[in-house]
N, C-alpha and C positions, 0 to 999 in steps of 0.2 A: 154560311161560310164553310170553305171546304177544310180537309184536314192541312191540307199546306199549309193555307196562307194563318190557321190560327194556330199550327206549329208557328208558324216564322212571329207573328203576333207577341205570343208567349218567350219567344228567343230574344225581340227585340227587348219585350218590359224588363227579361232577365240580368241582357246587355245595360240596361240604364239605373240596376240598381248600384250604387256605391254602398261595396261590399266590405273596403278596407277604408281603414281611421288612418289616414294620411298623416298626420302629427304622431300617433302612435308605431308607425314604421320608420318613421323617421327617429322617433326616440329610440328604437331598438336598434337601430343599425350606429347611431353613434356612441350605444352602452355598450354593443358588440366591440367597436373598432376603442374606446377605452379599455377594455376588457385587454385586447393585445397591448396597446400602450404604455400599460402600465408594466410598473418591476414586477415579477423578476424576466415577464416578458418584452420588456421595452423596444421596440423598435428605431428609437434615438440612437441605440448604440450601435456596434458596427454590424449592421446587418446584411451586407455585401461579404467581409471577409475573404478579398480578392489577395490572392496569392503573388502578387507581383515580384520578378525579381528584386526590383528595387525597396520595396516593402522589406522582404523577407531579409535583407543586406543589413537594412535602418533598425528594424526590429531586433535585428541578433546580434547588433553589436554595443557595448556600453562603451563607456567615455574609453575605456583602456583598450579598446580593438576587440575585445573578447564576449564567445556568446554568452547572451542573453534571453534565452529562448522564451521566456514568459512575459520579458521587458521589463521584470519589476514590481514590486507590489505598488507602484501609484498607479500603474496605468491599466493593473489590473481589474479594475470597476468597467474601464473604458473598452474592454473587451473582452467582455463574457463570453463563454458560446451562449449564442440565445436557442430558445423554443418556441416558438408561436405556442398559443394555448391548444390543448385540446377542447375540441364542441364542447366537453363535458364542463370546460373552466371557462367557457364564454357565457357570461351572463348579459341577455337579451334585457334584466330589468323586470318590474311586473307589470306590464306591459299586454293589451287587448286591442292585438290588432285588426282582430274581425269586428266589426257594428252588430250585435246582438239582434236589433228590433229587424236590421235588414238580412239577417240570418233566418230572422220568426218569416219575414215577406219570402223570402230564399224557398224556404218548404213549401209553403202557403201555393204557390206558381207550380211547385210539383203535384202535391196535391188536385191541386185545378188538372194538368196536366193527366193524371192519373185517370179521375172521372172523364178528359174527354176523349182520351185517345184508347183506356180500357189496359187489357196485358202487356200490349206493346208499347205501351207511353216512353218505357227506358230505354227503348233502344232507337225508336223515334229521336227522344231527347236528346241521347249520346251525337248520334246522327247531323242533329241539328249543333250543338255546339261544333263537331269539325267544323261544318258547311261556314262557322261565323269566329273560328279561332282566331284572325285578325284584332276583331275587334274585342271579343273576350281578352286577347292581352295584352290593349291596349294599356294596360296601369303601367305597365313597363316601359313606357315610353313620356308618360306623363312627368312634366318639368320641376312638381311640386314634388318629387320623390327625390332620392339622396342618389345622387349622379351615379353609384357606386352600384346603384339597385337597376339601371336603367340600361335596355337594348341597348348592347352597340354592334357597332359595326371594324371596329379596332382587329387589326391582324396584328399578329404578334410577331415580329421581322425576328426578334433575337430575345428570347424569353428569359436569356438569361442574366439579361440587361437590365429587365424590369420586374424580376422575380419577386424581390417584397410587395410592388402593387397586385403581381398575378395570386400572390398566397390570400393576403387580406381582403381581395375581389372575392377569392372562391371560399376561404371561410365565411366569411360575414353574407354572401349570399347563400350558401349552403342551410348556415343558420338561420336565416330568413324564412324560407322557403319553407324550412321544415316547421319552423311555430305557427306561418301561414297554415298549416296542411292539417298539423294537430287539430289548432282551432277552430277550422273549417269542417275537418271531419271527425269530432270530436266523439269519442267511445258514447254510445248508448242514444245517440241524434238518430233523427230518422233521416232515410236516405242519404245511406253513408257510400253506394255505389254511385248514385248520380252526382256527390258534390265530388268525390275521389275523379271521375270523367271531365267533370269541372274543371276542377283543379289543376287537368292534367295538360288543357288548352287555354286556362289561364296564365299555367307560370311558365307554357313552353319555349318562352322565349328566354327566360331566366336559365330554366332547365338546361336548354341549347346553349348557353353561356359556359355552363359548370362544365359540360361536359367535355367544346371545345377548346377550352385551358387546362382541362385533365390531360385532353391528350395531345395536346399541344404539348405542357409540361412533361411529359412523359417522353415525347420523341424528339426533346432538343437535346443536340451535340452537346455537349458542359466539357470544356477546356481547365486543364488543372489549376486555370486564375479564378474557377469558380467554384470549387470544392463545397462550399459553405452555402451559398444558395441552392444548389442541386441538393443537398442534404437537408435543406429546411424546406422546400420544393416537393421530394419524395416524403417527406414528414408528413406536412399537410395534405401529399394524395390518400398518404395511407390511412389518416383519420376520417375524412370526405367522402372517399371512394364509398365506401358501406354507407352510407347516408343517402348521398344521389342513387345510390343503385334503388333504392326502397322509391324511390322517385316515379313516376308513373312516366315510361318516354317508351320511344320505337326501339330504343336501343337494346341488345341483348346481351345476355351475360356475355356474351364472347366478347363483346365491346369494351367489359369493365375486367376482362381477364387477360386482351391481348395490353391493356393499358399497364399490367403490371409486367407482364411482358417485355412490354416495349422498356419500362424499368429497368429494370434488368438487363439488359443487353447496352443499355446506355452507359450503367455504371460499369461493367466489362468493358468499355470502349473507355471510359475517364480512366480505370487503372495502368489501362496503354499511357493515355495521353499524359499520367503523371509520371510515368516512368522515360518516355521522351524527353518531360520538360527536366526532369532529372537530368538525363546524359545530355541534352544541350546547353544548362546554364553551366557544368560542372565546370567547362573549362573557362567561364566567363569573371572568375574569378581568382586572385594568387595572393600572396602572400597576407593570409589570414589564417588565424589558429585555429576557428571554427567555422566549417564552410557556410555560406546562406543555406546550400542546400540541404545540410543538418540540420538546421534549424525547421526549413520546411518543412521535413519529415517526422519532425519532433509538433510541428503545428498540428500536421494530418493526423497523427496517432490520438490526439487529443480533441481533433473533431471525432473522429471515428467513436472511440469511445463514447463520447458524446449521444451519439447518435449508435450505440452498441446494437441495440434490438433489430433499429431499420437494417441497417447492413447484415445482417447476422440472419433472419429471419425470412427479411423480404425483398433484398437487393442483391445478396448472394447466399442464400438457403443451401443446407446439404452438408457434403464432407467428403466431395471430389475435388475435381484440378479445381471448380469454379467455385467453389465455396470461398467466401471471405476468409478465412483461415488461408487458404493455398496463394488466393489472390496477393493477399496483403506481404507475405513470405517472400511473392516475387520481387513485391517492390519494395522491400529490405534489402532482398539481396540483388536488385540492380544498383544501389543507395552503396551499398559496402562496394560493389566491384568498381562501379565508376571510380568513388574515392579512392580505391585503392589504384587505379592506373592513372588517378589525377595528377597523386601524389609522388609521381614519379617527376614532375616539373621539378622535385626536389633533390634529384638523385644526386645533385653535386654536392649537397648538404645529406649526406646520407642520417646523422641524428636528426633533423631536424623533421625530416620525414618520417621518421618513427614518430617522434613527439606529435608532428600535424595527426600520424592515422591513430594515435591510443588516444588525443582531447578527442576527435572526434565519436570518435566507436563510446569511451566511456559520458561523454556528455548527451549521448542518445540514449545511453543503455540509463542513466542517472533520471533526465528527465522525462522515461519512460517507463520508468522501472513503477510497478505495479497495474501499468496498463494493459499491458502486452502479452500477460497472459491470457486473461480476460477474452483479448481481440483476437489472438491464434486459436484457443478455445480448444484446439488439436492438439492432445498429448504430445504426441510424435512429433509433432512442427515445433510446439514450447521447447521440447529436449532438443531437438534436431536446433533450432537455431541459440539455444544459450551454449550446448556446446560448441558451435562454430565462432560463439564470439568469444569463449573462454579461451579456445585456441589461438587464436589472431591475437588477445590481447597477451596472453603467454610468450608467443614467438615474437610481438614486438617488443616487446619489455626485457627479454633475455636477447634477442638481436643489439637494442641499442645498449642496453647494460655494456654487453663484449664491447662493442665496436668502442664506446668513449671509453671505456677503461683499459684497453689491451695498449694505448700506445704508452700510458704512465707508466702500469704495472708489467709493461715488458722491463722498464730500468731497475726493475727491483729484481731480476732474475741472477744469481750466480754467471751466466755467462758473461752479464753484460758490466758487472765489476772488473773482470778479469781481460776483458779487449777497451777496457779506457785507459788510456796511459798519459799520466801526469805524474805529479809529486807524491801523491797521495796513491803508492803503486799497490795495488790490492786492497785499498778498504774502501769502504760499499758507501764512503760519501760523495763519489761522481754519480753516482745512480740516484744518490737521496736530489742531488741539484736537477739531474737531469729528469728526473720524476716531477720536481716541482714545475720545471719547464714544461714538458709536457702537459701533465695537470692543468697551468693556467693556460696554455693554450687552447685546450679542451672546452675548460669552464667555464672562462673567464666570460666569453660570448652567451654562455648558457644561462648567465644570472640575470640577463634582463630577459627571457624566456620565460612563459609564464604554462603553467599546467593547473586550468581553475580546478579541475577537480580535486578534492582535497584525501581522498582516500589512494587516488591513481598518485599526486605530487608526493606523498610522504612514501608509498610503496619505491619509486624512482629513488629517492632519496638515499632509504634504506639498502637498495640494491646496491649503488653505487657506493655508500658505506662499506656493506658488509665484503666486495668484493676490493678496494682498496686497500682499509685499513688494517687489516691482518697481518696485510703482509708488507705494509708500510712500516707498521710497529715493529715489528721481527727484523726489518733490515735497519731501524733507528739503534734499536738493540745495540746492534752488531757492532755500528759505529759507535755509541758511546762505552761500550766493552772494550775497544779498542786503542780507549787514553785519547784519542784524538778532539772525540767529540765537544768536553770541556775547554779544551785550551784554543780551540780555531771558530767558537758560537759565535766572539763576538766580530771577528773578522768574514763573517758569514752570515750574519745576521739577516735575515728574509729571504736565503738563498734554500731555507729548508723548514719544512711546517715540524709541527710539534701535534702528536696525535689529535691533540685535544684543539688545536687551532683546523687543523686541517678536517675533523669530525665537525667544526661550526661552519667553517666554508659549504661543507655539503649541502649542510643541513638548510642554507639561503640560496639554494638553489630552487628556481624555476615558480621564486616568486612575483616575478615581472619587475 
């Protein structure tokens, strides 16, 4: 017999041994997919976390119109950010998935090999497996395996449709492959070079699985309804990525280095796409005290964090224009300018529009407030953006103070005693009446207005206090100094507040 044909001889008996415990891969791959399952990784919950306008509307609003950016603590279980596990927290079980005795046969055939082919046996050997990789990996194909483990032939149209199956395909095969690999070429066995050659045309069809949903995953478009998958997506490459690579393929690093690559330049494209979907939806809604799209950007801060390392590290690395610091700065401040040209739908209601931009700006800055330093990470950008919000909310707050206050506290001015001409010629109680009028004109609308934050409603309050009442009191004074004020209260009665009544009216202000 020549050297061929008892090469091919020895390739086929190799081809015919059943090297893997079918029931034992299959136990592993459903301990694996438990492993994700379970809390606090559950994939029952919401594991899409699609950004929908209409979502984002339902989500931020409670029964009184007003946001609710967290939804609640009932429905807080129901939407966790999740994490798939890392390899390190996927337990396969104790579990042998290689047959031991056909491991002992496994050598045995190299050995044989060895005696009859002499120096060259291994590279004979290696040779011989290409020539017959079909069939060496054929297990991947076989019916009795866990469908999940099996060749396919599935193109991925829109990945980010089907991102929970693409993550848990490429862990639980990733994992596989690698316990296969251990325990086939187990530290201190012999002929750790030919079963590693093996190996590399047995799982190549697996192999070729992992890698074209790496970089499938890697080069799909993600639109701002998909923020949460692309993030758990990038999660599981970055865990994976260093595992396939130890993998024995044709592939070269550049392959597993343009994949991060291609990373990165995708989430540079999603920060576009969330700041479009920003300046599109802004105007798709009115008359609301906190926008959906607040709310939005109050979600995204809180994946982001979530997910602080990937974005920070390996999705926009550094501390230029493209570092996640500068990124995320921009799309705060496209979030603030929109709102703030939004809110000119309100310019007829000129307070009401101060009130719409301080809920807003303070109900981001409230439930974001400890994340966001973290996430800027950039001294400069944390100063640079708390002072620009300290400003805005400064100037709106002294803006609407004036504007609601100047038309009352103009009737308590000396001039405007002296050009009212009635009975009462010179004393300062046409200004206390027409101060009241004005006042409830102001107010009166302003008391079913609601201002949830509770440090911004009571600062309004106070403002509006301390610039009324002053000089409310001083001209009450003046009229009761005057003998009048006793003898005309009760013919007057509700035409004029009394410090103390008109200090509690304030104070039910902008309780909804």
């Amino acid at each position: 017999m020549n050297q061929s044909a008892a090469m091919q001889r020895l390739i086929e008996e190799i081809c015919r041994l059943k090297l893997w415990d079918k029931d034992q891969v299959s136990a592993a791959t459903k301990n694996l997919l438990r492993s994700i399952e379970q809390p606090p990784y559950s994939i029952q919950a919401d594991t899409i976390c699609c950004f929908t306008v209409s979502r984002c509307q339902s989500e931020s609003s409670s029964c009184d119109g007003y946001a609710s950016s967290d939804g609640g603590d009932s429905r807080r279980s129901n939407e966790q950010q999740l994490h798939y596990p890392s390899h390190a927290h996927m337990d396969p079980g104790d579990v042998l998935l290689i047959l031991p005795d056909v491991v002992t046969q496994l050598e045995d055939i190299f050995r044989n090999c060895e005696v009859t082919f002499g120096p060259d046996y291994k590279e004979m050997l290696l040779q011989a497996f290409s020539d017959n990789s079909d069939t060496l990996s054929s297990f991947f194909y076989d019916p009795d395996i866990p469908g999940i483990l099996r060749g396919s032939t599935v193109t991925f149209m829109d990945p980010s449709e089907c991102t929970e199956g693409l993550i848990i395909m490429l862990k639980i095969n990733t994992q596989v492959l690698r316990l296969m690999q251990q325990q086939l070429c187990e530290q201190g066995r012999p002929f750790e070079e030919l079963k590693v050659g093996y190996f590399a045309l047995f799982a190549k069809c697996g192999i070729k699985k992992l890698l074209e949903i790496a970089l499938c995953l890697s080069k799909t478009e993600w639109s701002a309804s998909h923020i949460c998958p692309m993030l758990l997506a990038y999660e599981a490459l970055k865990d994976v990525l260093p595992l396939i690579q130890k993998f024995p393929s044709s592939e070269s690093d550049d392959f597993f280095s343009n994949i991060v690559c291609n990373m990165r330049e995708a989430f540079r494209e999603l920060i576009d796409h969330i700041k479009h979907f920003i300046q599109s939806n802004m105007e798709k809604h009115q008359d609301v005290a906190i926008h959906p799209m607040t709310c939005f950007l109050i979600r995204l801060m809180r994946y982001f964090s979530s997910h602080r390392i990937l974005v920070q590290s390996t999705l926009a690395p550094g501390d230029n224009s493209n570092s996640f610091g500068h990124l995320l700065y921009d799309v705060i401040t496209c979030w603030k300018s929109v709102l703030t040209e939004h809110s000119n739908i309100y310019r007829a209601d000129l307070l009401w529009q101060y009130i719409f931009l301080l809920n807003n700006t303070e109900h981001f800055n409230r439930k974001t407030d400890g994340l966001l330093d973290e996430l800027l990470s950039d001294r400069q950008i944390i100063e640079q953006h708390d002072d620009e919000f300290k400003l805005l909310c400064k100037n709106w707050i002294e803006s609407y103070t004036e504007e609601a206050c100047t038309p009352a506290k103009s009737c308590l001015t000396h001039n405007y005693w002296w050009g009212t001409r009635n009975y009462w010629w010179g004393s300062p109680r046409p200004s206390l009446v027409a101060f009241t009028a004005k006042f409830n004109k102001t107010f009166d609308r302003q008391k079913t207005w609601k201002v949830p934050d509770v440090v911004l409603r009571q600062e309004l309050k106070d403002r509006i206090q301390d610039c009324l009442l002053p000089d409310y009191s001083s001209s009450l004074e003046n009229y009761s100094s005057s003998g009048l004020f006793c003898s005309c209260l009760q013919s007057v009665e509700g035409d004029i507040y009394t410090p103390e009544h008109l200090q509690t009216v304030v104070q039910q202000l902008y309780e909804g």
